[in-house]
C-alpha positions as CSV (number, residue, x, y, z in Angstrom):
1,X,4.4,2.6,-4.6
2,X,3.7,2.5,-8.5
3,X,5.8,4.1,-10.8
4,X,5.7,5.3,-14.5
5,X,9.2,5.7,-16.3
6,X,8.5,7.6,-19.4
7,X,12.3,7.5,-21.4
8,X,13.3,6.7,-24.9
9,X,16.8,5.0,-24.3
10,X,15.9,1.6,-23.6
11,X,18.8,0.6,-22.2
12,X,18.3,3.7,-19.3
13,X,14.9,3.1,-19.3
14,X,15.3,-1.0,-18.5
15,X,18.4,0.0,-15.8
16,X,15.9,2.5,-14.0
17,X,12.9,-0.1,-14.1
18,X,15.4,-2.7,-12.9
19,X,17.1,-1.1,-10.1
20,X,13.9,0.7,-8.5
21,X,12.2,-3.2,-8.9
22,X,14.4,-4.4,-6.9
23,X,14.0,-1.6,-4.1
24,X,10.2,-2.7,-4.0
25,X,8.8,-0.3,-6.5
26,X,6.3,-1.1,-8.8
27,X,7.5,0.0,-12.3
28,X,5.8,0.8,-15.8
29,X,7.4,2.2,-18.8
30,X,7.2,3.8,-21.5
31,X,9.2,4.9,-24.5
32,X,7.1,8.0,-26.7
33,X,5.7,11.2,-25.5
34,X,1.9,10.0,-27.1
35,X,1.4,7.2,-25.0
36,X,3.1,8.9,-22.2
37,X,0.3,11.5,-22.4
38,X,-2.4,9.0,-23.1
39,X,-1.6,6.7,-20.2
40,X,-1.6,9.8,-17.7
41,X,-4.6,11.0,-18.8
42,X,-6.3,7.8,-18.4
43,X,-4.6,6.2,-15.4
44,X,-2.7,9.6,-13.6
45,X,-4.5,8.5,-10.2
46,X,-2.6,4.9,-10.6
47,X,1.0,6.6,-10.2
48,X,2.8,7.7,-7.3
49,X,5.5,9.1,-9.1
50,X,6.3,9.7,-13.2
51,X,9.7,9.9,-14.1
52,X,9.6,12.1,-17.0
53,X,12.0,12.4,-19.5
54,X,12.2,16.1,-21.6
55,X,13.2,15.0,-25.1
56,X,10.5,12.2,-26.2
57,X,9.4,11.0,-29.9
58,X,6.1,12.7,-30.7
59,X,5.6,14.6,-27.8
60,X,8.1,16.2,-25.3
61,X,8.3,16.0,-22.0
62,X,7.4,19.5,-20.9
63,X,4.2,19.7,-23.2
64,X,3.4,16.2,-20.9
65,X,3.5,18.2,-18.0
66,X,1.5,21.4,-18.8
């Protein structure tokens, strides 16, 4: 399962990608709503699940997800 952590702590962001590595997960992150957006437009059918964060540089999270 592929996943796509899109947080701009990246401290919480390396702890997430860390911890669900460990549990077998594949993990890709992300730290800004711009490339969030770009990467999901681009690769959306890559991820199984996007961990989204709602207050992001650039772009927020909910505008990501209309």
């Amino acid at each position: 399962m592929r996943l796509l952590i899109v947080e701009d702590e990246p401290k919480l962001a390396r702890m997430l990608a860390h911890a669900l590595g460990k549990k077998g997960y594949a993990v890709d992150t992300l730290f800004d709503g711009q490339e969030a957006l770009t990467r999901i437009e681009l690769y959306h059918a890559d991820y199984d699940l996007i961990i989204l964060d709602l207050m992001l540089p650039t772009i927020d999270g909910l505008t990501i997800c209309r």
